[in-house]
C-alpha positions in Angstrom: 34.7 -85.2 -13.8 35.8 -81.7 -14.4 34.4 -78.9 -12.1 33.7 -75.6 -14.0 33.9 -72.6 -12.1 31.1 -69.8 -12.4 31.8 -66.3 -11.5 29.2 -64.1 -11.2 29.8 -60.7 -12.8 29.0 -58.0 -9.9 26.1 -55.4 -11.7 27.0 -52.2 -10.4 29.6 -49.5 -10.4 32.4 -48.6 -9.0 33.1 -45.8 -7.2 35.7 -44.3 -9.5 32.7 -44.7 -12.0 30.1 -42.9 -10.1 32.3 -40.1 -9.3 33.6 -39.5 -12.8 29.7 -39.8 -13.8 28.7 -37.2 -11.1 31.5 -34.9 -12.1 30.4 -34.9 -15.7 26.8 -34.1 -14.7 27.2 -31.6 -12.6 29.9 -29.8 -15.0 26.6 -29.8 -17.8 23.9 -28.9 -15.0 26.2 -25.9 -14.6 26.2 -24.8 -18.0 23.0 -25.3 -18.0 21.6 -23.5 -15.3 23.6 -20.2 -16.2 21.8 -20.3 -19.2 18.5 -20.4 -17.8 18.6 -17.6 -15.2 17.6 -14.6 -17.6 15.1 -17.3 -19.3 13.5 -17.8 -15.7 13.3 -13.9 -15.2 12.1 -13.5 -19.0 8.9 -16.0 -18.1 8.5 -14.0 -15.1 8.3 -10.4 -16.4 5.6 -12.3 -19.0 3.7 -13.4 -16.4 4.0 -10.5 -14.6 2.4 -8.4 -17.5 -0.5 -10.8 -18.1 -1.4 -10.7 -14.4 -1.3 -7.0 -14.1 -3.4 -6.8 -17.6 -5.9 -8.9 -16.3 -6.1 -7.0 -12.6 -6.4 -3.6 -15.0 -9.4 -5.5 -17.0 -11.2 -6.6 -13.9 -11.0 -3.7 -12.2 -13.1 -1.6 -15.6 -15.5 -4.9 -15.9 -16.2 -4.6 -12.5 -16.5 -1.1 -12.2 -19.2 -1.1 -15.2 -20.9 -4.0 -14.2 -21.4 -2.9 -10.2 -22.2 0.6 -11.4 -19.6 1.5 -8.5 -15.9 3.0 -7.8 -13.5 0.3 -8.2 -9.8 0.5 -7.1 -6.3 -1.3 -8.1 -3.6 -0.5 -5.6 -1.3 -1.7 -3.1 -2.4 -1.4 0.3 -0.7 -0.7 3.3 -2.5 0.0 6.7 -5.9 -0.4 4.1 -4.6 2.4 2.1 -3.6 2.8 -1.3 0.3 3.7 -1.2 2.4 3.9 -4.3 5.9 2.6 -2.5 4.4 -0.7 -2.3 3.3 -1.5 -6.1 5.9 -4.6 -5.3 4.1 -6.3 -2.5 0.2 -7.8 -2.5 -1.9 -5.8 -5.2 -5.8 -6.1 -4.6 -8.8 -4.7 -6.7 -11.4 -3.9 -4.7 -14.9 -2.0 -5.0 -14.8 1.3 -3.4 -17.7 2.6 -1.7 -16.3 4.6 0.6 -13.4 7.2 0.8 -11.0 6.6 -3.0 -7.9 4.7 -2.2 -8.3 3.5 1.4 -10.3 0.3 2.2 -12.5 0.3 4.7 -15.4 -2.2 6.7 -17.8 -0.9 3.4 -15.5 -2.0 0.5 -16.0 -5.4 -1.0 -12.3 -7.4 -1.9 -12.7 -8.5 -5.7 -9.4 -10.2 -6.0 -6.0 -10.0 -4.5 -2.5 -11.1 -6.3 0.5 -11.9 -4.6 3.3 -9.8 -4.4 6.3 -10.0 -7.4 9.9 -11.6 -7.0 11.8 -10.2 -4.6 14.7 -9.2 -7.2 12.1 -7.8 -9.7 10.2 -3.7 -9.4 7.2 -2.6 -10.4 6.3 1.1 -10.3 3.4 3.1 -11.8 4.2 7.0 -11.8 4.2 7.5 -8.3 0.5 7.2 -8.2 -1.2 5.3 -5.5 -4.1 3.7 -7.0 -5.5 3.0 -10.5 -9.2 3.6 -10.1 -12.0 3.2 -12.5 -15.1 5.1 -12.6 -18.9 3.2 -13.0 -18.6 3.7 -16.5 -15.5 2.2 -17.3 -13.5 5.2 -17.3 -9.9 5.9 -15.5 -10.3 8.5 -12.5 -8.1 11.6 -13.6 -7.2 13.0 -16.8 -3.5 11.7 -17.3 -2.8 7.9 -18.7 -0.7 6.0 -15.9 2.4 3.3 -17.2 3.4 0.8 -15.1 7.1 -0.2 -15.7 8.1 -3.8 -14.6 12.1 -4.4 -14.4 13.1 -8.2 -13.9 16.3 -8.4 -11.7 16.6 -4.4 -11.2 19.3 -4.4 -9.2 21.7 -5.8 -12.2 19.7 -3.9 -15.1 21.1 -6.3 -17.4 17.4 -7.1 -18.9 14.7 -5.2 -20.5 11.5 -4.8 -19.2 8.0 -4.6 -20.0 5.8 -1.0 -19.8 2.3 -1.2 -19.3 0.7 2.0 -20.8 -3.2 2.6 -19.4 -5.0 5.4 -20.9 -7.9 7.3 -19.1 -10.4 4.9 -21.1 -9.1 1.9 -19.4 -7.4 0.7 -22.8 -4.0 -1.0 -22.0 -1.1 -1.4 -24.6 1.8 -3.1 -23.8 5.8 -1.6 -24.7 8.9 -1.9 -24.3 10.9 0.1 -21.9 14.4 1.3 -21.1 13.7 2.8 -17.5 15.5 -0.4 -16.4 18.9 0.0 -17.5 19.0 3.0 -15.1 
């Protein structure tokens, strides 16, 4: 009788294999992922732009439909300051003194602050407020300029131009490359 000898064929890798797999990988994940850094900030300053839109747009609709002040800003110590358009921005109805919020103003909405490597500036002014008919306080229009990654100015950024109706047109800007 003749004995026939089975070897099992091991499934698996070795580990020469895994590493030469790894390697190759991570080499495309590289090129990769430098390719995707000014998409990533490109998506941002979009979504950037929409949010502060919309914050612009329910600031007026409130304003109309409250009959009543109502004011876009970033606060600091409950007051409207224009060196912190970067941090928390919150539109609130303003019953009280323009630009500060006190125990009589009502919070509408409040929107996180922007990336830490982006700015966004709007003319030195320290709030954006609308008056009960819809109107922009003050005479002047007000353009907020968003730069993605400042500090490298290697991207464009976005300009949001408000006029004292409360229209808003978006634009391009080169206050970025700066």
């Amino acid at each position: 009788m003749k004995t026939h000898l089975f070897y099992r064929r091991v499934l698996g890798a070795t580990l020469i294999e895994v590493l030469i797999v790894v390697s190759i990988i991570s080499i495309l994940l590289n090129l990769a992922l430098f390719d995707l850094k000014p998409f990533l900030a490109q998506n941002r300053l979009d979504n950037q732009i929409h949010l502060i839109k919309r914050a612009v747009a329910i600031s007026r609709l409130n304003a109309q439909a409250n009959n009543a002040y109502v004011t876009f800003c970033a606060l600091h110590n409950n007051q409207c300051n224009y060196q912190f358009w970067h941090k928390k921005l919150t539109v609130f109805i303003d019953h009280g003194q323009i630009g500060v919020f006190d125990s009589n103003d009502t919070k509408i909405v409040q929107f996180e602050a922007i990336n830490k490597l982006d700015m966004l500036t709007y003319n030195k002014r320290n709030a954006l407020t609308f008056l009960p008919n819809g109107r922009l306080m003050g005479l002047n229009n007000g353009t907020f300029v968003y730069c993605p990654e400042y500090k490298e100015a290697s991207l464009s950024g976005l300009a949001i131009s408000v006029n004292n109706v409360g229209r808003v047109k978006v634009i391009d800007t080169d206050k970025c490359q700066q």
